[in-house]
N, CA, C and O atoms as CSV, one atom per row, in Angstrom:
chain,resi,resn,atom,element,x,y,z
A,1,UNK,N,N,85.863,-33.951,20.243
A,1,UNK,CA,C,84.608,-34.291,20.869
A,1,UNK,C,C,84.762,-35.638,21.587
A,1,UNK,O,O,85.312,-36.611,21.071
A,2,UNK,N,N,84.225,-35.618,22.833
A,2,UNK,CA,C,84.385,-36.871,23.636
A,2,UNK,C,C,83.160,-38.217,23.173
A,2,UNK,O,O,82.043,-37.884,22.775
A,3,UNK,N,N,83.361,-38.981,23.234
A,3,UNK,CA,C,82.878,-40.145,23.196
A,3,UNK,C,C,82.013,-40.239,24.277
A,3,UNK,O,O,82.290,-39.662,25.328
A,4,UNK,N,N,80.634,-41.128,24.105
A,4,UNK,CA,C,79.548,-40.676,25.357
A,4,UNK,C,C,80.233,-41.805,26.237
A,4,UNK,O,O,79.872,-41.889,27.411
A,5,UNK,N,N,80.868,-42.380,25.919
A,5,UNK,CA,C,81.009,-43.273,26.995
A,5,UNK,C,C,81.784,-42.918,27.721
A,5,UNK,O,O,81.762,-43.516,28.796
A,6,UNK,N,N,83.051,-41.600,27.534
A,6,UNK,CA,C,83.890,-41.215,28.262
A,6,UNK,C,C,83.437,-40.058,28.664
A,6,UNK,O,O,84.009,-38.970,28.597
A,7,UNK,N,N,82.067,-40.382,29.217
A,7,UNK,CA,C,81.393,-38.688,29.942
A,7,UNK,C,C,81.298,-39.530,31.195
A,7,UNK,O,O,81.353,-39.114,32.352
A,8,UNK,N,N,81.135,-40.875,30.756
A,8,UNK,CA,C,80.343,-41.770,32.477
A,8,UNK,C,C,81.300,-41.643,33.407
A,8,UNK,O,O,82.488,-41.545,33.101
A,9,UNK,N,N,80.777,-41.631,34.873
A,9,UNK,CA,C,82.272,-41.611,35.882
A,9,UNK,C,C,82.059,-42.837,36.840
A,9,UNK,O,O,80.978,-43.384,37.059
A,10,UNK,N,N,82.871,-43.060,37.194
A,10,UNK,CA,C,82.867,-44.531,37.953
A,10,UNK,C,C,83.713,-44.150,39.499
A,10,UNK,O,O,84.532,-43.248,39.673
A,11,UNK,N,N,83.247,-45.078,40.431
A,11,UNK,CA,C,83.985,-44.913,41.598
A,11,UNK,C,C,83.074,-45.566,42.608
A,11,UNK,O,O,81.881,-45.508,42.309
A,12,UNK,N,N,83.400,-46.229,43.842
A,12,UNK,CA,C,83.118,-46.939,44.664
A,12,UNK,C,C,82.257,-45.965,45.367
A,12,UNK,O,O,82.629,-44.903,45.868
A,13,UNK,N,N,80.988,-46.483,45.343
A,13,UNK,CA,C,79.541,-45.968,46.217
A,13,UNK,C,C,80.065,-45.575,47.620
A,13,UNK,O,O,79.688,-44.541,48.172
A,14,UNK,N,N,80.970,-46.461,48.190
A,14,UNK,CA,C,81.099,-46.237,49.324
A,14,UNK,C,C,82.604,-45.243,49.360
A,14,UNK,O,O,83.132,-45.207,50.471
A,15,UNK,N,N,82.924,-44.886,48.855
A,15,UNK,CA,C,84.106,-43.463,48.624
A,15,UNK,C,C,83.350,-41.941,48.010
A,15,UNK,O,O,83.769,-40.826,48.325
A,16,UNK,N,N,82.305,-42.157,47.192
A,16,UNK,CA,C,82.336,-41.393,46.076
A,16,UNK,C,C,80.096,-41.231,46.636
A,16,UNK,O,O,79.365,-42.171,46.949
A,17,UNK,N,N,79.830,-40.175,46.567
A,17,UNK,CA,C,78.666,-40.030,46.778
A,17,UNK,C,C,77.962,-39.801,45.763
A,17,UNK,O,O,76.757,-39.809,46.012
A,18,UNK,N,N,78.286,-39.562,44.519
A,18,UNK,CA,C,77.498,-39.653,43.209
A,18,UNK,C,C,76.838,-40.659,42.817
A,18,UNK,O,O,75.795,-40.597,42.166
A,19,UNK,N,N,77.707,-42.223,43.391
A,19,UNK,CA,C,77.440,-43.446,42.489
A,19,UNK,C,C,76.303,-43.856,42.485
A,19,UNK,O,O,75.844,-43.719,43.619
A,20,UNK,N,N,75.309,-44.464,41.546
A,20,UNK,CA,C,74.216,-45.037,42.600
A,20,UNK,C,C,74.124,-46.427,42.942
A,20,UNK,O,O,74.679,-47.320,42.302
A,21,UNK,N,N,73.346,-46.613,44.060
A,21,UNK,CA,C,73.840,-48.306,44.594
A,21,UNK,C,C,72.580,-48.987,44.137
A,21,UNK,O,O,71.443,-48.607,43.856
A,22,UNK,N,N,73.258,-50.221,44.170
A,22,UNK,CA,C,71.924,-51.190,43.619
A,22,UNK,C,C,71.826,-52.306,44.747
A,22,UNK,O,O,72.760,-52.881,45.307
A,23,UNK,N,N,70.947,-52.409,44.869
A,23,UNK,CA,C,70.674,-52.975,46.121
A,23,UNK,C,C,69.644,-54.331,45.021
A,23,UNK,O,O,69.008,-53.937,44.044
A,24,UNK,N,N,69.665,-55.805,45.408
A,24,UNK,CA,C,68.807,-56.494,44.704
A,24,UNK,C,C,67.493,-57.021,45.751
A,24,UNK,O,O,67.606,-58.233,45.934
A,25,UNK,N,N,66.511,-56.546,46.346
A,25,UNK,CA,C,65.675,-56.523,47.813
A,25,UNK,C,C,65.425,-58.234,47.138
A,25,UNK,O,O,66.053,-59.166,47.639
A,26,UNK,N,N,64.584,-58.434,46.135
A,26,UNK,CA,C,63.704,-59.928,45.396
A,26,UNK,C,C,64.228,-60.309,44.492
A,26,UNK,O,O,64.571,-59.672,43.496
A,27,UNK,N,N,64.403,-61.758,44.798
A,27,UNK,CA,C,64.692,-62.074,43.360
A,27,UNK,C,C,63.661,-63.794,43.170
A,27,UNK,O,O,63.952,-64.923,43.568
A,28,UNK,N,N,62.475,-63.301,42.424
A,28,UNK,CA,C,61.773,-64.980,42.479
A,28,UNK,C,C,60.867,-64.772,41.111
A,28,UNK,O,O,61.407,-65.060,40.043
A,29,UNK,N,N,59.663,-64.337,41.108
A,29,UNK,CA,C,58.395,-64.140,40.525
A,29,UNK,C,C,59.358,-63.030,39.404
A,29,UNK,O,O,59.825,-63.045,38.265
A,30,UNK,N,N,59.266,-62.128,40.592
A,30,UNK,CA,C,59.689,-60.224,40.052
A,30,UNK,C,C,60.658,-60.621,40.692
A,30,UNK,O,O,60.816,-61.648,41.351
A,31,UNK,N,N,61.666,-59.326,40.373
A,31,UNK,CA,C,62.982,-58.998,40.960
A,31,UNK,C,C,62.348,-57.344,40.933
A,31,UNK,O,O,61.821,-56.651,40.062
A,32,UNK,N,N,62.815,-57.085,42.783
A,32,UNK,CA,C,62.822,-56.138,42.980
A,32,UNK,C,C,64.558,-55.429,43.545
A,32,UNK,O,O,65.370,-55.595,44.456
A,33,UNK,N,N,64.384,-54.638,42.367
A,33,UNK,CA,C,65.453,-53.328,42.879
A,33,UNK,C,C,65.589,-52.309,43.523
A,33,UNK,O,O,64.944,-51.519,42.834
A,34,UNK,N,N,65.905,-51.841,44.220
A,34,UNK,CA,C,66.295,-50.718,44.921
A,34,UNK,C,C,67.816,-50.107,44.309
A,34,UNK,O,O,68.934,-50.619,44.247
A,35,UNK,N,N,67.269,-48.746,43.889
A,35,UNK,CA,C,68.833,-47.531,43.656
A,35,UNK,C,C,68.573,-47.061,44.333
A,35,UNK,O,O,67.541,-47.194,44.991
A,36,UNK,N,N,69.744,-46.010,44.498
A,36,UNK,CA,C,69.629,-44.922,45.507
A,36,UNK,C,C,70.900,-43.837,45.443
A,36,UNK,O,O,71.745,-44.362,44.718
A,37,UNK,N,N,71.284,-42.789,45.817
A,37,UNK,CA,C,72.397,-42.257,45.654
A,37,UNK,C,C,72.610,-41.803,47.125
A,37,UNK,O,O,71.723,-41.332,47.837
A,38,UNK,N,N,73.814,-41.993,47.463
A,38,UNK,CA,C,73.782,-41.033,48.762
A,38,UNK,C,C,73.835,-41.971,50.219
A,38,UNK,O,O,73.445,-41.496,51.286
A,39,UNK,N,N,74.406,-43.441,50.087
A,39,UNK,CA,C,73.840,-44.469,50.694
A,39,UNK,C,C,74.741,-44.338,51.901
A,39,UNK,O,O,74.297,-44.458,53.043
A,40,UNK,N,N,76.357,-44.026,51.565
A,40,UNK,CA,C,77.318,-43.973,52.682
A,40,UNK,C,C,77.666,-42.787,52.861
A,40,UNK,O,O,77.987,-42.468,54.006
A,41,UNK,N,N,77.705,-41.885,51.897
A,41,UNK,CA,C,77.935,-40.833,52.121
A,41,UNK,C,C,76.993,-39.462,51.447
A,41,UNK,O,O,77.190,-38.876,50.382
A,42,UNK,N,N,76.083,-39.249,52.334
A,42,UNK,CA,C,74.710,-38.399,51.743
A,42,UNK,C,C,75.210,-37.237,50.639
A,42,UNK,O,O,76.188,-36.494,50.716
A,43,UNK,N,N,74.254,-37.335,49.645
A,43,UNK,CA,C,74.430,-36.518,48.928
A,43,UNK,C,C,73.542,-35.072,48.897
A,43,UNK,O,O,72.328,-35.009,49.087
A,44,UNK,N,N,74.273,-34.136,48.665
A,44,UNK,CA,C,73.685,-32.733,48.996
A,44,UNK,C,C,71.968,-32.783,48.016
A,44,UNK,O,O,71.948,-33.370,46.934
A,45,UNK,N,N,70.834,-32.199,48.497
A,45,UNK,CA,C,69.553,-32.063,47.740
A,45,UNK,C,C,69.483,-30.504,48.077
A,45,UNK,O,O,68.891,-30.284,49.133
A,46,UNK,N,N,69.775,-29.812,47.667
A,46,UNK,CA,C,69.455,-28.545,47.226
A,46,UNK,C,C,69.368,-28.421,46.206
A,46,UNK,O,O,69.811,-29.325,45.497
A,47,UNK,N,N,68.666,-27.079,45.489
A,47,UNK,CA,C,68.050,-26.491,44.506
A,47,UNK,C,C,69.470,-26.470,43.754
A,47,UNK,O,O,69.501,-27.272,42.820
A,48,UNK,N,N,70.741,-25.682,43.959
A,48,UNK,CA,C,71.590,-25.410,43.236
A,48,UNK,C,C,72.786,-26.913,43.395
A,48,UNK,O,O,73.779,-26.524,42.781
A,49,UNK,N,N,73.041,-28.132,43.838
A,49,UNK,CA,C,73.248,-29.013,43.926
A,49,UNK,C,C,72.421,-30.229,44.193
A,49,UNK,O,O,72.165,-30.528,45.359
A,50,UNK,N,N,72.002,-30.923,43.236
A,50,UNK,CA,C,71.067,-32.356,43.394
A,50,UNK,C,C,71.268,-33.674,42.457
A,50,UNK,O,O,71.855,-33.565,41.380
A,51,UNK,N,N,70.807,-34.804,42.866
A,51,UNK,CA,C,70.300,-35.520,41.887
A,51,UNK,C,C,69.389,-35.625,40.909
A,51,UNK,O,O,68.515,-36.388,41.319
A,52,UNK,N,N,69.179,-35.302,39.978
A,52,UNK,CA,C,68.256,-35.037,39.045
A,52,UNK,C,C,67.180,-36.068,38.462
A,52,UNK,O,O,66.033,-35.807,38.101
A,53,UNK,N,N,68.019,-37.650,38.460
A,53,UNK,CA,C,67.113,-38.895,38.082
A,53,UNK,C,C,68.434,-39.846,38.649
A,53,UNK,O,O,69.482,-39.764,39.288
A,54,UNK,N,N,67.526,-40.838,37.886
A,54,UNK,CA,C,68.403,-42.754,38.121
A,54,UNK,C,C,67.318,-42.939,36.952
A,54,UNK,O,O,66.274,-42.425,36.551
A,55,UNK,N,N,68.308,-44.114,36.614
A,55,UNK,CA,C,67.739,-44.539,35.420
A,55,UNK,C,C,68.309,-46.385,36.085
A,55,UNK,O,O,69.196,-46.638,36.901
A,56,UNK,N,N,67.536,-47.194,35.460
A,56,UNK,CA,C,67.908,-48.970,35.557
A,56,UNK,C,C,67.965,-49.461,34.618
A,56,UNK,O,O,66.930,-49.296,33.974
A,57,UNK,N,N,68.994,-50.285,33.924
A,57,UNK,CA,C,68.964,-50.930,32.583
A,57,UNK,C,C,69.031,-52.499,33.241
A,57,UNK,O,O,69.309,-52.619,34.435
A,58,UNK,N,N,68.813,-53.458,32.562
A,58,UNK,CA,C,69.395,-55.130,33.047
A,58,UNK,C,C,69.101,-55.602,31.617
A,58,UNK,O,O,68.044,-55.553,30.987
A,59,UNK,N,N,70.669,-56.211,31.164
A,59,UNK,CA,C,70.902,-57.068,30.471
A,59,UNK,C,C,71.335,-58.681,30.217
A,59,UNK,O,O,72.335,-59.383,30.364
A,60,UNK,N,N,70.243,-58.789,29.844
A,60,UNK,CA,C,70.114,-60.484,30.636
A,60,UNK,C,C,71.125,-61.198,29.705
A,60,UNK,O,O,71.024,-60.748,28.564
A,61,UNK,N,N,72.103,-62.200,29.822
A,61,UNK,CA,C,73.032,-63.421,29.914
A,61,UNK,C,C,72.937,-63.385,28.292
A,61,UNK,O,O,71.896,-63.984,28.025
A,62,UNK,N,N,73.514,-62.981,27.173
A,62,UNK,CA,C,73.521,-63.399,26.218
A,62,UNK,C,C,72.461,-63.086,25.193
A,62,UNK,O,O,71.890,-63.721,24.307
A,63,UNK,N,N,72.422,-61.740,25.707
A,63,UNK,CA,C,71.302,-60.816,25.005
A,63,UNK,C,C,72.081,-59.819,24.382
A,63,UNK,O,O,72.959,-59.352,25.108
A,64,UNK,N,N,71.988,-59.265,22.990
A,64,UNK,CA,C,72.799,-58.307,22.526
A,64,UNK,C,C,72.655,-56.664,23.307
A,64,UNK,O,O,73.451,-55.731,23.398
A,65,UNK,N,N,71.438,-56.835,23.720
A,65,UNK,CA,C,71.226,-55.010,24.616
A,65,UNK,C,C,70.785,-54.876,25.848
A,65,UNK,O,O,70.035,-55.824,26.084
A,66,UNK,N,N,70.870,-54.231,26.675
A,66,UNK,CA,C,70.214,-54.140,27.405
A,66,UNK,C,C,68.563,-53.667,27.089
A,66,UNK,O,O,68.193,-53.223,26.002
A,67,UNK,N,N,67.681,-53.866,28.278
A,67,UNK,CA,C,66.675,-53.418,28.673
A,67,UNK,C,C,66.282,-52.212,29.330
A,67,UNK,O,O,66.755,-52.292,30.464
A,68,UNK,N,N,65.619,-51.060,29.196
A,68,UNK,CA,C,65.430,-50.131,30.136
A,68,UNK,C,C,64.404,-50.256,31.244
A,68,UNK,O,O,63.211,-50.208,30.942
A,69,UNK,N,N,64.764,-50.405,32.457
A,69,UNK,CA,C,63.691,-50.863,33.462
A,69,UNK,C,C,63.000,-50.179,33.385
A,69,UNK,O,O,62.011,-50.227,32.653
A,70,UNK,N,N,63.444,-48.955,34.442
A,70,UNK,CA,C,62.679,-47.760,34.366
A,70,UNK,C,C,63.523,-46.489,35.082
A,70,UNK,O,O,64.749,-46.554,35.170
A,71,UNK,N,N,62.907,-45.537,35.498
A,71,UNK,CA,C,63.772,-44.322,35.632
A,71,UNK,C,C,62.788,-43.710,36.219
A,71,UNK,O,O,61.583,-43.821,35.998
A,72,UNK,N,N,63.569,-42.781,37.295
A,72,UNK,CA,C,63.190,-42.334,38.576
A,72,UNK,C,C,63.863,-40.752,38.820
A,72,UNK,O,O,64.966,-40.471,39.291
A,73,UNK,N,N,62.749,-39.810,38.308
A,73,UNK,CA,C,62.745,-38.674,38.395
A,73,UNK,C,C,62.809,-37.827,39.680
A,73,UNK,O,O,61.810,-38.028,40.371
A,74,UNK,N,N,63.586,-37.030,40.162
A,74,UNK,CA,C,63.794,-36.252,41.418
A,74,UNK,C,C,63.646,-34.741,41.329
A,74,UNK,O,O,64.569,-33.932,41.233
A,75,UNK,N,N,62.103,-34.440,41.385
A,75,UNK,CA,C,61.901,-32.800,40.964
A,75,UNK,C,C,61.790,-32.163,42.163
A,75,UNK,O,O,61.115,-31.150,41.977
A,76,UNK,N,N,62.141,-32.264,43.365
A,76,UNK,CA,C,61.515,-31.623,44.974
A,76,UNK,C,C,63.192,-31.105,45.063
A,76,UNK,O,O,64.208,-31.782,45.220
A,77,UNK,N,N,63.063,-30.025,44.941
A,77,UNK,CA,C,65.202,-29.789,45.494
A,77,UNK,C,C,65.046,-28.544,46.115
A,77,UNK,O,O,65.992,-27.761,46.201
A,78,UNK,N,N,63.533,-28.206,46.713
A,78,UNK,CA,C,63.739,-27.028,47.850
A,78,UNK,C,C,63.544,-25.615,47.322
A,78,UNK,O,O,63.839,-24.642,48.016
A,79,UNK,N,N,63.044,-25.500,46.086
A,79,UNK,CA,C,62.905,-24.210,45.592
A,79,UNK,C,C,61.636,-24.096,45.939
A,79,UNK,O,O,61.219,-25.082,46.547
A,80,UNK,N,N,60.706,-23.062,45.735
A,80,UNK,CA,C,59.911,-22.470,45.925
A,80,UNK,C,C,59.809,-21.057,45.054
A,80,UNK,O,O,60.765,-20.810,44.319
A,81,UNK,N,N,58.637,-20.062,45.100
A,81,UNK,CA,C,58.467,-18.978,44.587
A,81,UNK,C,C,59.392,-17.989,45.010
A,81,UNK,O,O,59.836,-17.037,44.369
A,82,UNK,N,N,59.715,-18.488,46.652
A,82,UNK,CA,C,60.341,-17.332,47.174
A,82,UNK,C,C,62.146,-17.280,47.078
A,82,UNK,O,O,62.976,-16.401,47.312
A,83,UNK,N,N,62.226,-18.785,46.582
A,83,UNK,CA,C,63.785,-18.170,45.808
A,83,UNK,C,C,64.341,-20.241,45.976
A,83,UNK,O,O,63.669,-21.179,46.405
A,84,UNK,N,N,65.294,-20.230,45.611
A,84,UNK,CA,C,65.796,-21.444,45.970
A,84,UNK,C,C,66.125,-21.629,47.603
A,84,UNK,O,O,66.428,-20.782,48.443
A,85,UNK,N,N,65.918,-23.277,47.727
A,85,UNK,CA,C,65.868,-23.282,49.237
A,85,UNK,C,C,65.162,-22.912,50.220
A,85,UNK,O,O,65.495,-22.863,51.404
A,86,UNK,N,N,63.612,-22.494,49.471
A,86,UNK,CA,C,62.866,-21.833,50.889
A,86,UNK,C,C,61.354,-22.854,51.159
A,86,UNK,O,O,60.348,-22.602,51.823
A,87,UNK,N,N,61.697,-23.972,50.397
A,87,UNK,CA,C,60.555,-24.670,50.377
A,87,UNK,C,C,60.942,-25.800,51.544
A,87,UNK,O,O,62.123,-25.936,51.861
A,88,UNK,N,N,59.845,-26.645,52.200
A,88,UNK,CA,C,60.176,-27.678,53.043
A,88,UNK,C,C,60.216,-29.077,52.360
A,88,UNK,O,O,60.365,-30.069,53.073
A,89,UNK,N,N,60.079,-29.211,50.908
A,89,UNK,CA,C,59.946,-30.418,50.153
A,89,UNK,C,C,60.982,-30.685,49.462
A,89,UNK,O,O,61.534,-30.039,48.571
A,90,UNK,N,N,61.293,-31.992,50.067
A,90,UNK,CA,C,62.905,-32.518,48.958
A,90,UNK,C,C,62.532,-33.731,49.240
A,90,UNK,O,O,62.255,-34.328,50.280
A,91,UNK,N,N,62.593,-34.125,47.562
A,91,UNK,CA,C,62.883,-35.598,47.247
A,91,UNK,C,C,63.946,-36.098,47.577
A,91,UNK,O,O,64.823,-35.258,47.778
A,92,UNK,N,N,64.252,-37.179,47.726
A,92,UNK,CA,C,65.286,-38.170,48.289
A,92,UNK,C,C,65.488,-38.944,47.403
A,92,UNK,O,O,64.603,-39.742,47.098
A,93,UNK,N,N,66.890,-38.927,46.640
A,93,UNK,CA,C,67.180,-39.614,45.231
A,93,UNK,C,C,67.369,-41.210,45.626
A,93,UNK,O,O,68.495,-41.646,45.868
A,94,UNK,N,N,65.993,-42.197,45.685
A,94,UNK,CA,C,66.235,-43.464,46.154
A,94,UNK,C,C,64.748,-44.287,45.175
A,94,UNK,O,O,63.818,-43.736,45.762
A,95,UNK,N,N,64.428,-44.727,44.668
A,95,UNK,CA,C,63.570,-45.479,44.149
A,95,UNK,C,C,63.695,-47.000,44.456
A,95,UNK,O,O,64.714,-47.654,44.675
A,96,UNK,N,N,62.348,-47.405,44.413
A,96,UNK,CA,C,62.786,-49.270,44.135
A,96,UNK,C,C,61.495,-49.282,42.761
A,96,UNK,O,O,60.470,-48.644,42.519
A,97,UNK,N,N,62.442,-50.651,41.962
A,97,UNK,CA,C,61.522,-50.865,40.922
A,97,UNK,C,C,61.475,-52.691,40.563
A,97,UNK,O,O,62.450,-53.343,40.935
A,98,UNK,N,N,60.760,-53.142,40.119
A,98,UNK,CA,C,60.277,-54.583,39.582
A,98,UNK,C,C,59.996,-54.751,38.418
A,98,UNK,O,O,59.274,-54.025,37.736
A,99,UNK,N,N,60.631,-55.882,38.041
A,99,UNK,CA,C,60.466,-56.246,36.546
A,99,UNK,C,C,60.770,-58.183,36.663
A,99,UNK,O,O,61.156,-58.900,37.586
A,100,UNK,N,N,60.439,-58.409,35.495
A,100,UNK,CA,C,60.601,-60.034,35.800
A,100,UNK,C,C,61.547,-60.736,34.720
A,100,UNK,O,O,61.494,-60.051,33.698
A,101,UNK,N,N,62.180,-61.557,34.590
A,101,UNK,CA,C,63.063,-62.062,34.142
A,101,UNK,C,C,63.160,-63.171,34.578
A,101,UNK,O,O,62.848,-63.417,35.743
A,102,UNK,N,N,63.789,-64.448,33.421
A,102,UNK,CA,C,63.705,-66.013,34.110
A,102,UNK,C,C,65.311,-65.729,33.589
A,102,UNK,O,O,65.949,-66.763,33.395
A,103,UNK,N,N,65.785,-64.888,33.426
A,103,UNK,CA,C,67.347,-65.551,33.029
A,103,UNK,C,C,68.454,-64.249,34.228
A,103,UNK,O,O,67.907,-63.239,34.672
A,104,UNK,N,N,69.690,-64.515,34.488
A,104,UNK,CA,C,70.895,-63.975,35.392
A,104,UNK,C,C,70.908,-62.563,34.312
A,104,UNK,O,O,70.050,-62.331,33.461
A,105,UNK,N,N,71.964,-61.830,34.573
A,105,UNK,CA,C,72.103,-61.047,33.587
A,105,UNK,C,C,73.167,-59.838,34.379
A,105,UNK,O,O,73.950,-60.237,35.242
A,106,UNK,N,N,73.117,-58.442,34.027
A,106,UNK,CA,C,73.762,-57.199,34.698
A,106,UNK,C,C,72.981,-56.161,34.789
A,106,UNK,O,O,72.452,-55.713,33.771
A,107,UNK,N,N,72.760,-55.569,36.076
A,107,UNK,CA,C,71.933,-54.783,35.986
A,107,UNK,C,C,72.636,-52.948,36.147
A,107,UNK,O,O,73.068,-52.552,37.230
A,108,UNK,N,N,72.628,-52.321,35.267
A,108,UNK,CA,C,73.275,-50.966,35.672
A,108,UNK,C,C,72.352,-50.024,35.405
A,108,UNK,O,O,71.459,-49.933,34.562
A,109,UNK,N,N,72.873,-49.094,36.601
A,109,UNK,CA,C,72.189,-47.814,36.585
A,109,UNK,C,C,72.633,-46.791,36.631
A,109,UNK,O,O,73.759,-46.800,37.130
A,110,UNK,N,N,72.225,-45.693,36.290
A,110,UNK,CA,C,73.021,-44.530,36.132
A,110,UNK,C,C,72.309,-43.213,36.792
A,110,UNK,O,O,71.082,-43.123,36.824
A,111,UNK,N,N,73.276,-42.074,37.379
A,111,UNK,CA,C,72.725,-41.350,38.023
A,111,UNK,C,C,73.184,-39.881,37.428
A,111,UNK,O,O,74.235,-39.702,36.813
A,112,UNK,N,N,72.292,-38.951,37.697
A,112,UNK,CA,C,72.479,-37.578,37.015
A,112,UNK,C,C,72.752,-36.454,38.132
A,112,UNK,O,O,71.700,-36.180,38.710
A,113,UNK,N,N,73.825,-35.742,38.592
A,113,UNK,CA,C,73.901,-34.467,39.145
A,113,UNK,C,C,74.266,-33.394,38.219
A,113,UNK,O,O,75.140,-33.242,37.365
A,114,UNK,N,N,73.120,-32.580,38.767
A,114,UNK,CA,C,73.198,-31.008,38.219
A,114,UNK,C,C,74.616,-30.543,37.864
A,114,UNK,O,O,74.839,-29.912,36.831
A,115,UNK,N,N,75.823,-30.959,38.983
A,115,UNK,CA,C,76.424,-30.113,38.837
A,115,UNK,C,C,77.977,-31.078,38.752
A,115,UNK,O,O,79.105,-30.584,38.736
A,116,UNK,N,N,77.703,-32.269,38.715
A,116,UNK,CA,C,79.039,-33.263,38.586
A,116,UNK,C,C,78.903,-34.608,37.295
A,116,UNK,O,O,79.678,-35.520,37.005
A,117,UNK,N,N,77.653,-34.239,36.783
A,117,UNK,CA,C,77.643,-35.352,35.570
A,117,UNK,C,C,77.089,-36.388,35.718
A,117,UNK,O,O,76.256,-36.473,36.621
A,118,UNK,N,N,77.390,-37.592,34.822
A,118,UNK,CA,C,76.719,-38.339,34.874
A,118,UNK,C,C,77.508,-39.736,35.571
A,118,UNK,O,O,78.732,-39.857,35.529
A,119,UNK,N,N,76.690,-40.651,36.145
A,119,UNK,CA,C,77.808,-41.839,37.083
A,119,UNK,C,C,77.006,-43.047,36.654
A,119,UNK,O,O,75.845,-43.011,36.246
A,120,UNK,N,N,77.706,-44.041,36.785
A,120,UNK,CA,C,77.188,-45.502,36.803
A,120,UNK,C,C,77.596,-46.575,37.574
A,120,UNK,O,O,78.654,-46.389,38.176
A,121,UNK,N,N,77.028,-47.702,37.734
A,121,UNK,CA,C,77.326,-48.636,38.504
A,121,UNK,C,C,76.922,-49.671,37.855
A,121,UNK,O,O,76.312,-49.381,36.825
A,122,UNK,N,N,77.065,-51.082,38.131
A,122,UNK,CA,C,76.940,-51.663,37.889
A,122,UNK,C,C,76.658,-53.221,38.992
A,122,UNK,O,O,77.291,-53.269,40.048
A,123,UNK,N,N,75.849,-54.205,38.685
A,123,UNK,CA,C,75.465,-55.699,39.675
A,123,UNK,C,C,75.340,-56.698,39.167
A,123,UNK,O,O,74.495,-56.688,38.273
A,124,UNK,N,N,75.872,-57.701,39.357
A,124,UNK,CA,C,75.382,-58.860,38.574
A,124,UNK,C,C,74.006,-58.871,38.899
A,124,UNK,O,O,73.610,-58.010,39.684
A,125,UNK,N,N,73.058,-59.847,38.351
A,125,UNK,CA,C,71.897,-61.001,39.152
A,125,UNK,C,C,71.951,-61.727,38.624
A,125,UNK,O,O,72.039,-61.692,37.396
A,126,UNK,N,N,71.915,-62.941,39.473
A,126,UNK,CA,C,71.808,-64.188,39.371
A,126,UNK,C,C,70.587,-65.000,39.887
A,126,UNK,O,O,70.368,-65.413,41.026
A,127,UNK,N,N,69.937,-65.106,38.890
A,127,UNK,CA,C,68.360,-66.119,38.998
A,127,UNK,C,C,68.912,-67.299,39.424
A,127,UNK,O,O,68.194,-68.278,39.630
């Protein structure tokens, strides 16, 4: 049996279209984040290939755990009644989220495809 940590996959956002990117938009009051999957190289949103969520953790400077920001559900992947793919609605696996913090820390997030597993990334911030 594998170890959960050797399910995660890693690889450069800009090679690998699974990863998700972290973008840091604010950093003062709130820190606002932006993820996203699909940034350099789009990732497929169909019914039978998608992103499923993102999730944000940030673990601030000398804290034993991380934090769970929050997590960003992607239910629009084009199905419909009349079969997969016949609907005109697809979510776009990209969220931004805010949270506040007075200390630096790491912020990682992780992304879910249907059909390739689970990925992570990782950012510093620096307050």
């Amino acid at each position: 049996m594998k170890k959960f940590n050797e399910l995660l996959q890693r690889a450069d956002w800009k090679s690998e279209k699974h990863v998700p990117v972290i973008e840091v938009l604010e950093k003062g009051e709130s820190v606002n984040v932006k993820v996203s999957v699909g940034r350099e190289i789009p990732h497929p949103n169909k019914t039978e290939h998608h992103i499923a969520w993102i999730e944000v953790y940030f673990q601030p400077e000398g804290s034993k755990f991380p934090y769970m920001v929050g997590k960003a559900d992607f239910a629009a992947h084009g199905a419909s009644v009349e079969g997969p793919d016949t609907s005109t609605v697809y979510t776009e696996p990209s969220a931004i989220l805010s949270f506040k913090t007075g200390r630096s820390g790491v912020l990682y997030a992780f992304s879910y495809c249907n059909i390739h597993g689970l990925w992570v990334n990782e950012e510093e911030l620096d307050i």
